[in-house]
Steps between C-alpha positions, in 0.01 A plus 500: 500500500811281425564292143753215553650404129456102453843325487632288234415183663098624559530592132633175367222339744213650326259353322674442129367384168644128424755590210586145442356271295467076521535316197241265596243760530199505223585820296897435491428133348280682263764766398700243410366260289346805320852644465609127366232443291512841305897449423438135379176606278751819363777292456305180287352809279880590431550201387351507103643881525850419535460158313416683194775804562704199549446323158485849296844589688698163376331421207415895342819632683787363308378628173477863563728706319505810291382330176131407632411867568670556145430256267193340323331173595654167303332284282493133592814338398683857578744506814514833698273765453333741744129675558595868463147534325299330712665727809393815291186369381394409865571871612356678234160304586557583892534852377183488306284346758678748758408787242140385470429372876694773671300833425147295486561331830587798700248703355265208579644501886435859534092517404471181709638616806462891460202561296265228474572235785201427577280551216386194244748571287789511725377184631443321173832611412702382843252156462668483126834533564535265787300252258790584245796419755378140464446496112683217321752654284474248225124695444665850492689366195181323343315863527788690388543291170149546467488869508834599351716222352221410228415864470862611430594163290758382665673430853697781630697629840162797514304150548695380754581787662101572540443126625720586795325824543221327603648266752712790691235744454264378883805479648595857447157595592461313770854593650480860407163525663593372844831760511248744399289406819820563705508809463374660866155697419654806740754508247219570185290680711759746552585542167106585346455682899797728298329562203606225296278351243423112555748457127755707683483317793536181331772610283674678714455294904312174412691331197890654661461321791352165359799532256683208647184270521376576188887433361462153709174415302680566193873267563202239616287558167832470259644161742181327439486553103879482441466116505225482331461231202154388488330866313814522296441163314196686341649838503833533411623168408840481427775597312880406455575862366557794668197794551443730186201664604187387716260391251687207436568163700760537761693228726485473851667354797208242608402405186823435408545270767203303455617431141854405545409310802340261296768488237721159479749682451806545823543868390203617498427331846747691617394786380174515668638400833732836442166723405323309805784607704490895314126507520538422881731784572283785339215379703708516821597828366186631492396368825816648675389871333135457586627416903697805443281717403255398749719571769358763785684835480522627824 
C-alpha cells in the first residue's frame, strides 16, 4: 500500500475556515458601536473628574508653599497663614479610626469567613455591615456625640477619630473577608491535614496570603474617611491651634474648608481651595497604596 503526500496547491484547496470578516455583517456593527459607546460614556464621566482636578490645580495650586504645612490658620482680616493643624489633626483622626477599625474588622473577617459563615450570627453580622457601607455619615457623628462627646464634656480628636471608626470599619470587614475567601481551600486543608490547629492555620496560611487584600480594604477604609466633614462637625469641631492631646478639639482639613469657604474674606478663599487641593492628594495617595497593595504577587 502506497501514501502519496498532498501538494501545496491540494492543501491551499481544502476546505478552510473564512478568516475574514465584513463590516456590514451583524456582530461587527455590534462590536462597534459597543466599542464607541463605552469610550463616549467613559469619557463624559471624566469630565466632572478632571473639571474639578482642573479648578483645585489653578485655583489651590498657586498657593502651596512651605508655610501652609507650617503655619497656623489666619483670622479674618489676616493675610497669609497656613493649615499645619488641620493636616495633623486630620491624620491623627485617620490614625484613630485605623487603630480602632483595623484589629476589629479583620478579626470580624476571619469568624465570618473561617468560623461561623454560615451560622446566624455570621449572617447577621455580614447583613450588618453591608447595611453600614450605606450609613449616612452625618448619623455616625450624631451617635458618637451622643455616646462620648456629652459623656467626656467636651469635643475632642478621640471623638472624631471614633466617628470615622465607624464609617471605615464594613469596609475593612467586608474587604478583608473576600481576600480571606481567596485563599484556595487545598491550601488550608493542607495546613490542619499537617497538624496545624484551625488558629495556626489562620495565623500562619490564611491571614499571610490575604495580606495584600486585607491591606487594600484598609487604604479603601482610610480614603473614604480622610475627607470626611459631616461626623466631625459633631465630633471634633474645630480648632485654629495646634494638637495638645486628644481629649480636646482638634482642626481638620474638611472642616476647615467648609468654614473658610464661606468666609468673605479673598484669603481665606484661597486657603480652602489650597486644603481642597491637599485633601485631594492624600486621598489619591491612599488610593495609589491600596492599588498597590492589592496587586497579585506572582
Amino acid at each position: 500500500m502506497t501514501f502519496s503526500v498532498p501538494s501545496e496547491s491540494q492543501i491551499a484547496s481544502a476546505d478552510a475556515p473564512e478568516l475574514t470578516h465584513s463590516w456590514s455583517d451583524g456582530r461587527a456593527v455590534s462590536n462597534v458601536l459597543l466599542t464607541v459607546g463605552a469610550w463616549t460614556v467613559a469619557l463624559l464621566a471624566s469630565i466632572p473628574l478632571v473639571s474639578v482636578l482642573y479648578m483645585l490645580i489653578t485655583e489651590g495650586g498657586s498657593r502651596l508653599s512651605l508655610e501652609l504645612f507650617t503655619d497656623l490658620p489666619p483670622a479674618g482680616f489676616e493675610l497669609g497663614g497656613g493649615f499645619g493643624n488641620a493636616i495633623v489633626g486630620t491624620l491623627v483622626m485617620v490614625a484613630i479610626a485605623a487603630a480602632f477599625s483595623i484589629p476589629v474588622g479583620v478579626l470580624a473577617a476571619v469568624y465570618l469567613s473561617e468560623l461561623g459563615p454560615t451560622n446566624g450570627l455570621g449572617r447577621s453580622a455580614r447583613f450588618l455591615a453591608k447595611v453600614l457601607t450605606g450609613f449616612p455619615s452625618i448619623l455616625a457623628g450624631v451617635f458618637v456625640y451622643a455616646v462620648l462627646v456629652l459623656a467626656m464634656g467636651t469635643y475632642s480628636a478621640m471623638a472624631g477619630g471614633v466617628a470615622l471608626s465607624i464609617l471605615m470599619l464594613p469596609t475593612v470587614v467586608l474587604t478583608a473577608e473576600e481576600a480571606l475567601k481567596m485563599v484556595p481551600r487545598k491550601m488550608k486543608d493542607a495546613a490542619l491535614g499537617m497538624g496545624c490547629t484551625r488558629t495556626q492555620m489562620i495565623w500562619k496560611i490564611a491571614l499571610p496570603t490575604a495580606l495584600p487584600g486585607i491591606l487594600t480594604g484598609v487604604m479603601l477604609g482610610v480614603a473614604r474617611v480622610a475627607g470626611e466633614s459631616a461626623p466631625l462637625l459633631f465630633t471634633a469641631l474645630f480648632s485654629n491651634y495646634w494638637l495638645s492631646r486628644l481629649s480636646e478639639p482638634t482642626a481638620s482639613l474638611s472642616i476647615l474648608i467648609y468654614n473658610f469657604s464661606s468666609m468673605p474674606f479673598e484669603n481665606q478663599i484661597q486657603l480652602a481651595w489650597a486644603a481642597s487641593l491637599v485633601l485631594v492628594l492624600i486621598v489619591l495617595v491612599f488610593n495609589l497604596l491600596s492599588r498597590l497593595f492589592g496587586r497579585p504577587k506572582y
